[in-house]
Jmol script that loads the backbone (N, CA, C; Angstrom):
load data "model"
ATOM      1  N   UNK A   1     112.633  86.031  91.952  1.00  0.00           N
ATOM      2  CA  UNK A   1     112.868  85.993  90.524  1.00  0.00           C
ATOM      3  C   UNK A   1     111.602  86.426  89.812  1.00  0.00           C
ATOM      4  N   UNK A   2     111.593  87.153  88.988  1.00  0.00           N
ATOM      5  CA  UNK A   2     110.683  87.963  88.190  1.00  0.00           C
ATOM      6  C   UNK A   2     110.305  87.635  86.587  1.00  0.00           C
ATOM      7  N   UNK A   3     109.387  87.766  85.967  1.00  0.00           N
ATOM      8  CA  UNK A   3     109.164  86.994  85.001  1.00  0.00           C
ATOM      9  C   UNK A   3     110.572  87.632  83.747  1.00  0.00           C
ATOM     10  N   UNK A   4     110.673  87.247  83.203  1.00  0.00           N
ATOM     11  CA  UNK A   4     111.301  87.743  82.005  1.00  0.00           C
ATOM     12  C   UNK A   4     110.815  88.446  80.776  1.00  0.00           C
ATOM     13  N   UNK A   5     109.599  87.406  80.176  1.00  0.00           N
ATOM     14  CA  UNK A   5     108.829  87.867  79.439  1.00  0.00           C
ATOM     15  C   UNK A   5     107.230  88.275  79.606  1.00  0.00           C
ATOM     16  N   UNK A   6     106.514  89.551  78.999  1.00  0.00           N
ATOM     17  CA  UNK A   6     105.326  89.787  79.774  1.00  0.00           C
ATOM     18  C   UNK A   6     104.499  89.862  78.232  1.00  0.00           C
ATOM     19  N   UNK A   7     103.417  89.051  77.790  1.00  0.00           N
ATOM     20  CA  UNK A   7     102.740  88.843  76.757  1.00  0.00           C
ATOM     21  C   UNK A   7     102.158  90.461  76.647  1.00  0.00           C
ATOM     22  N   UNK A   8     102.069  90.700  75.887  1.00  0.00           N
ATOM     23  CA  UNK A   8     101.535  92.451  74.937  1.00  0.00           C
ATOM     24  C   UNK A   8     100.111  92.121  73.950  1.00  0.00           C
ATOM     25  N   UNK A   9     100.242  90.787  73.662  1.00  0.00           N
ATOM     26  CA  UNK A   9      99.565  90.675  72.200  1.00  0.00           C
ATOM     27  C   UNK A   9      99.570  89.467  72.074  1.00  0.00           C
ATOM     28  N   UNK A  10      97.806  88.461  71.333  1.00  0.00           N
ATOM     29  CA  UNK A  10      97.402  87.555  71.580  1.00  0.00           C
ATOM     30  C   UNK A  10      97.925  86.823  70.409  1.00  0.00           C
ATOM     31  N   UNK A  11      98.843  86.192  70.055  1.00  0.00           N
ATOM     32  CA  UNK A  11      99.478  85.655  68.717  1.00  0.00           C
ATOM     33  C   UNK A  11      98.156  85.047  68.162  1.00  0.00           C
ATOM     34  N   UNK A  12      97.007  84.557  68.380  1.00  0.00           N
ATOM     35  CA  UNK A  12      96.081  84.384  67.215  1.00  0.00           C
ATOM     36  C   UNK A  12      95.393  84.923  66.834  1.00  0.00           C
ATOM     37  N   UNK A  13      94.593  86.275  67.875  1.00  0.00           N
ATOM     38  CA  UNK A  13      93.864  87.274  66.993  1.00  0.00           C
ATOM     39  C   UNK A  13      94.424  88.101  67.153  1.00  0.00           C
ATOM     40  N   UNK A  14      95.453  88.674  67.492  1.00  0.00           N
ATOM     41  CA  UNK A  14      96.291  90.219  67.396  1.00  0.00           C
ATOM     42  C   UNK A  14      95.874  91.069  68.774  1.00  0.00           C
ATOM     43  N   UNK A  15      94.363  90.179  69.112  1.00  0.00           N
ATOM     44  CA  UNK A  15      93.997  91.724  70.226  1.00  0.00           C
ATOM     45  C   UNK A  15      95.059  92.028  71.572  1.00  0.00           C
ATOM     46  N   UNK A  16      95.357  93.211  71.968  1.00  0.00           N
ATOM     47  CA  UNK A  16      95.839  93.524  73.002  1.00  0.00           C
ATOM     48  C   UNK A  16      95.142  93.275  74.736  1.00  0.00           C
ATOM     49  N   UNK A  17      93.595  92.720  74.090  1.00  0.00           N
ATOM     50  CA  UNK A  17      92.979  93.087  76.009  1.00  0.00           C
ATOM     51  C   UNK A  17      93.576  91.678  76.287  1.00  0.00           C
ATOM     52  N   UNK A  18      94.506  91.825  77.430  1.00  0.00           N
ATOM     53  CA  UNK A  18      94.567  90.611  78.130  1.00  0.00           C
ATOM     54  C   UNK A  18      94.633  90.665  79.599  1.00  0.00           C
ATOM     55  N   UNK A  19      94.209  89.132  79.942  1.00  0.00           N
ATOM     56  CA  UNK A  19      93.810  89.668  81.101  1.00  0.00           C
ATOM     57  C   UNK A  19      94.611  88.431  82.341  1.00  0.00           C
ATOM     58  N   UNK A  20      94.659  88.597  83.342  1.00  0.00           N
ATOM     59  CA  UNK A  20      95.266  87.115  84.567  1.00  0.00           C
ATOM     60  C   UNK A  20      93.935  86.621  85.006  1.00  0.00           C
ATOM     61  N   UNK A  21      94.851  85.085  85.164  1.00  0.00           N
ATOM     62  CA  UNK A  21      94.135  84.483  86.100  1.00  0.00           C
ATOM     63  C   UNK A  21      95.092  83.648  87.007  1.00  0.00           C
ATOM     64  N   UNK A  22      94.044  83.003  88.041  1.00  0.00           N
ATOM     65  CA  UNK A  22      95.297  81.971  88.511  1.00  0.00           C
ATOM     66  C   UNK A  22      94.235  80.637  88.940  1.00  0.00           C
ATOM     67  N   UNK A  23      95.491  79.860  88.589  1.00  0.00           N
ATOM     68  CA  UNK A  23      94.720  78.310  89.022  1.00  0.00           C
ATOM     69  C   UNK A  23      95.105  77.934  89.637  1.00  0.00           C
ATOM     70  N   UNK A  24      94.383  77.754  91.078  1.00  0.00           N
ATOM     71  CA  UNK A  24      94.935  76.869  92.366  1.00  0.00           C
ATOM     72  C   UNK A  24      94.315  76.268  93.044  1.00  0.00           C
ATOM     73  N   UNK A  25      93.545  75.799  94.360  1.00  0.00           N
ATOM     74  CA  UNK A  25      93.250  74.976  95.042  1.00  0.00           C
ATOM     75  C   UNK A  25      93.530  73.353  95.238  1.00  0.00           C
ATOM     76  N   UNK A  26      93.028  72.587  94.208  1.00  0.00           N
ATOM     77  CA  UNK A  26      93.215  71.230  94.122  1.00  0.00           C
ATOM     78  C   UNK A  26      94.513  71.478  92.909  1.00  0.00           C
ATOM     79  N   UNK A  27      94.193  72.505  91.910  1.00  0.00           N
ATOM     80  CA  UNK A  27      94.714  72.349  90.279  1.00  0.00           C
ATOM     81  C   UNK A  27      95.826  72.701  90.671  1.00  0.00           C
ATOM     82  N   UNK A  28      97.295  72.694  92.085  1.00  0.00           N
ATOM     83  CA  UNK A  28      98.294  73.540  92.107  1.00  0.00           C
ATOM     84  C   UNK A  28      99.200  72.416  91.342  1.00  0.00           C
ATOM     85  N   UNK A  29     100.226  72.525  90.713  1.00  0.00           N
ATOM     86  CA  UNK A  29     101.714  71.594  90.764  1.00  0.00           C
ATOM     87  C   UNK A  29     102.863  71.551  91.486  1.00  0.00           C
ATOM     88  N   UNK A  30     102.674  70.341  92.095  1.00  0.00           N
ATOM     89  CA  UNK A  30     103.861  70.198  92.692  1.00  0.00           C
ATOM     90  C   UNK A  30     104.837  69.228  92.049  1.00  0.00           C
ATOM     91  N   UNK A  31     106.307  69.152  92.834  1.00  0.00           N
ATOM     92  CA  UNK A  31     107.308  68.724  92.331  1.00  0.00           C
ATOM     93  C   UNK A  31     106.650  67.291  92.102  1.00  0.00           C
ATOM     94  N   UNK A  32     107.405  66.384  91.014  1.00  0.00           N
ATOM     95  CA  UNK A  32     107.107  64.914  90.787  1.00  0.00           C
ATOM     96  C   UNK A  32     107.289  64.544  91.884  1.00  0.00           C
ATOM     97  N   UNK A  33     108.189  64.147  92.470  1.00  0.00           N
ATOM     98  CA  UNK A  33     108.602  63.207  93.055  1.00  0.00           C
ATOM     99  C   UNK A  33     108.481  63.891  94.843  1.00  0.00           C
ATOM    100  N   UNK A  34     108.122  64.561  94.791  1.00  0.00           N
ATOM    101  CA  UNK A  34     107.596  65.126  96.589  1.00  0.00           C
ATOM    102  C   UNK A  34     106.337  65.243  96.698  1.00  0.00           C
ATOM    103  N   UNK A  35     105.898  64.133  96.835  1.00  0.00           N
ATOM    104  CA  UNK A  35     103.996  63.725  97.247  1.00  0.00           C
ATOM    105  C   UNK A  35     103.815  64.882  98.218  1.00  0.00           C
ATOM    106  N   UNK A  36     104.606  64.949  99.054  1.00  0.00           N
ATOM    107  CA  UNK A  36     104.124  66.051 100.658  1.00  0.00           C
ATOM    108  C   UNK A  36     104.221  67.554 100.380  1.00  0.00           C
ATOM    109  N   UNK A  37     104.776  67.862  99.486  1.00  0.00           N
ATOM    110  CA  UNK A  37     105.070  69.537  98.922  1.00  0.00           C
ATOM    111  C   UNK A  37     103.465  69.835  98.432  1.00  0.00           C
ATOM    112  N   UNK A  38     103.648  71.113  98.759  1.00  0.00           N
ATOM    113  CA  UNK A  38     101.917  72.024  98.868  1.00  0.00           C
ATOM    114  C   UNK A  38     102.316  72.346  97.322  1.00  0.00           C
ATOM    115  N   UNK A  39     103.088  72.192  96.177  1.00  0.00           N
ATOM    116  CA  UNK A  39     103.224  73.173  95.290  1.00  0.00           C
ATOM    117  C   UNK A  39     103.268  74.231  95.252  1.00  0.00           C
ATOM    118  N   UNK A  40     102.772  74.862  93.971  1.00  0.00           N
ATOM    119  CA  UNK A  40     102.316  75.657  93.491  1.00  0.00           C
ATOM    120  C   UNK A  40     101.621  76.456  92.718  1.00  0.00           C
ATOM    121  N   UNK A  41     100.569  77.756  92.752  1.00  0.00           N
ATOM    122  CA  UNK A  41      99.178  77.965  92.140  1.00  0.00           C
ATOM    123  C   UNK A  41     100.176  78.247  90.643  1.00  0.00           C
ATOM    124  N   UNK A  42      99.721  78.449  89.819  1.00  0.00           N
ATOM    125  CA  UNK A  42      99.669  78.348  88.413  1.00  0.00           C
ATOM    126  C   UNK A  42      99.375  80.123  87.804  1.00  0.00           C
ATOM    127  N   UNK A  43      99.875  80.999  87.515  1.00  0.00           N
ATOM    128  CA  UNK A  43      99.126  82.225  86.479  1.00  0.00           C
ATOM    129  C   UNK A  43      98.964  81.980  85.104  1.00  0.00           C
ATOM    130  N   UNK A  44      97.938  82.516  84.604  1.00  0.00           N
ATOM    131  CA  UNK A  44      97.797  82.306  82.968  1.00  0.00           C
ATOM    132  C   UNK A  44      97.802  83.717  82.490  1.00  0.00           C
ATOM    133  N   UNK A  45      97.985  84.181  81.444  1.00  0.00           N
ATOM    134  CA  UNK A  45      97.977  85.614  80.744  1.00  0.00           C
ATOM    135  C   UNK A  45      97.110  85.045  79.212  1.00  0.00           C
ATOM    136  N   UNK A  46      95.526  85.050  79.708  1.00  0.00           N
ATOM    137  CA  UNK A  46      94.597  84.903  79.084  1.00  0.00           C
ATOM    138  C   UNK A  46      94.200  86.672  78.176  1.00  0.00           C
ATOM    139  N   UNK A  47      93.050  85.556  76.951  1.00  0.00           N
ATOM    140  CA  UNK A  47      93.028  87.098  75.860  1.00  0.00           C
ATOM    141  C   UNK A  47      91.319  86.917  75.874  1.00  0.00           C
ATOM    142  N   UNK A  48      91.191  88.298  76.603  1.00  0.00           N
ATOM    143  CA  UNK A  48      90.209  88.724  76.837  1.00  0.00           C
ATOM    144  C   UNK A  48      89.285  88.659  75.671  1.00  0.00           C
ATOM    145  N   UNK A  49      89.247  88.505  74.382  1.00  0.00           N
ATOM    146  CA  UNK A  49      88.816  88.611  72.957  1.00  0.00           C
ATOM    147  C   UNK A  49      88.908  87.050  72.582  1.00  0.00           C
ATOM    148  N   UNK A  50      89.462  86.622  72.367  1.00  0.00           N
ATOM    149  CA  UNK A  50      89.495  84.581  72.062  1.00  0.00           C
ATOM    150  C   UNK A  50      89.802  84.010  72.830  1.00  0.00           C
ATOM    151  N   UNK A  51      90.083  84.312  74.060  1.00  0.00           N
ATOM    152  CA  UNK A  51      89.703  83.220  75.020  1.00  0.00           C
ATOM    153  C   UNK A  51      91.601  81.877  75.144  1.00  0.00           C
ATOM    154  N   UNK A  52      92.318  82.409  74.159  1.00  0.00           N
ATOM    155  CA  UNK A  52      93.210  81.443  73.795  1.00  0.00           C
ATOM    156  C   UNK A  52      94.375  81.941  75.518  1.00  0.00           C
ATOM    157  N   UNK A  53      94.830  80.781  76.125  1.00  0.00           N
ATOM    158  CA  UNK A  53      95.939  81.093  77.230  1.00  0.00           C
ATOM    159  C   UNK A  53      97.092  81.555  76.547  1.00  0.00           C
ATOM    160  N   UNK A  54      97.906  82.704  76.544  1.00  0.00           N
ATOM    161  CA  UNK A  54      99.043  83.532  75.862  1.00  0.00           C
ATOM    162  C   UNK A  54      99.965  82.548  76.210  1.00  0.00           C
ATOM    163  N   UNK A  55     100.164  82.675  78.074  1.00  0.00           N
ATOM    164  CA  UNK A  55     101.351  82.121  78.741  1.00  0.00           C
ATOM    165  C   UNK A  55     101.054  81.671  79.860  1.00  0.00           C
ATOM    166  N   UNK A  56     101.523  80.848  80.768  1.00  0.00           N
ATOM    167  CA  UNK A  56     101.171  80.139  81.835  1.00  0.00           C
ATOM    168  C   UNK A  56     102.752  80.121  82.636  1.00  0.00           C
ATOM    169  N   UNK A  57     102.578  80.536  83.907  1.00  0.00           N
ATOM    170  CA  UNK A  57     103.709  79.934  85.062  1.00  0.00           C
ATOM    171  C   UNK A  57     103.691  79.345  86.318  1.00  0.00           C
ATOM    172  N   UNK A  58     104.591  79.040  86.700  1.00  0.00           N
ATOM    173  CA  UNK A  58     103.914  79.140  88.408  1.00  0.00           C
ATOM    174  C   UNK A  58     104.497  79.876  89.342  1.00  0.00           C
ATOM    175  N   UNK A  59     103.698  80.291  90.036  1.00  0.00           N
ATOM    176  CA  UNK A  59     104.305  81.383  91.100  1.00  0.00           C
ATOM    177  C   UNK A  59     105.315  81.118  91.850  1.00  0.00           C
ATOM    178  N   UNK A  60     105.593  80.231  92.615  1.00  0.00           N
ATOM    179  CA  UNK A  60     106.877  79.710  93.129  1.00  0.00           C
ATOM    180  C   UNK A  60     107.838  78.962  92.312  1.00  0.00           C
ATOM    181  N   UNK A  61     108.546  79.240  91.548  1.00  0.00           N
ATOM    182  CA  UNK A  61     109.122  78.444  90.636  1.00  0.00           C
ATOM    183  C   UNK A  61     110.898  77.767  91.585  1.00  0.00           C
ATOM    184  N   UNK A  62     110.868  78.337  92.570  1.00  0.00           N
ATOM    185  CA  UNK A  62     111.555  77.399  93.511  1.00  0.00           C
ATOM    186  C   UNK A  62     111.582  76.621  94.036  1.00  0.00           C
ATOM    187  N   UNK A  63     109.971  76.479  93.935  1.00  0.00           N
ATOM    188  CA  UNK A  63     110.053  74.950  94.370  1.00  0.00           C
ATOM    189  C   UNK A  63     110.162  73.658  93.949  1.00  0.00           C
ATOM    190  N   UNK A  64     110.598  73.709  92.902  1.00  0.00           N
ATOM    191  CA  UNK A  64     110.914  73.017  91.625  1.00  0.00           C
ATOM    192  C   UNK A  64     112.580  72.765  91.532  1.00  0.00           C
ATOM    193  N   UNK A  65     113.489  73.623  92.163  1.00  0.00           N
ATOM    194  CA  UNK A  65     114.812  73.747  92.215  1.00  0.00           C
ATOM    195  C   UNK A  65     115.231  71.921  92.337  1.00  0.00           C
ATOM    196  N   UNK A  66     115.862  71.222  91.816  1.00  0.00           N
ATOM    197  CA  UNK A  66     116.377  70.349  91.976  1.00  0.00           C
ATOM    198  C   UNK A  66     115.671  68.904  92.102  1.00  0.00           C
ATOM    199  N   UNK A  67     114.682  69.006  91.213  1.00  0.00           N
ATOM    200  CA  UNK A  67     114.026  68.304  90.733  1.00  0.00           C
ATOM    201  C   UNK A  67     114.078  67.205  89.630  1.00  0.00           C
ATOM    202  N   UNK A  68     115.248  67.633  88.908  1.00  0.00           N
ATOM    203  CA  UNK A  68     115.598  66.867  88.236  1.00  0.00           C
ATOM    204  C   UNK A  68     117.011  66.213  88.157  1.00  0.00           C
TER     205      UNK A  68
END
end "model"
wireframe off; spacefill off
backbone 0.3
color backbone group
């Protein structure tokens, strides 16, 4: 499954440079309630110009399936 939406433009200063990152090692999320699940790392669609996070996901978003 593929993202849907892909940020263009930093809704507080207008600039276009944006850039990825990803947060993982200790910082991954996993499901609530499955202590033993490895999760998953995190992407952000950061703005290279203010610094503000656009959008954030996580890369496996299946593993989340039936979680609630």
């Amino acid at each position: 499954m593929g993202r849907t939406y892909k940020a263009t433009e930093c809704p507080k200063c207008g600039s276009k440079e944006l850039g990825i990152g990803v947060q993982d090692s200790y910082a991954v999320v996993r499901p609530l309630y499955k202590k033993v699940s490895l999760g998953s790392s995190i992407e952000h669609t950061i703005c290279t110009d203010c610094g503000l996070v656009v959008e954030s996901y996580v890369k496996h978003p299946q593993k989340f399936k039936g979680t609630i």
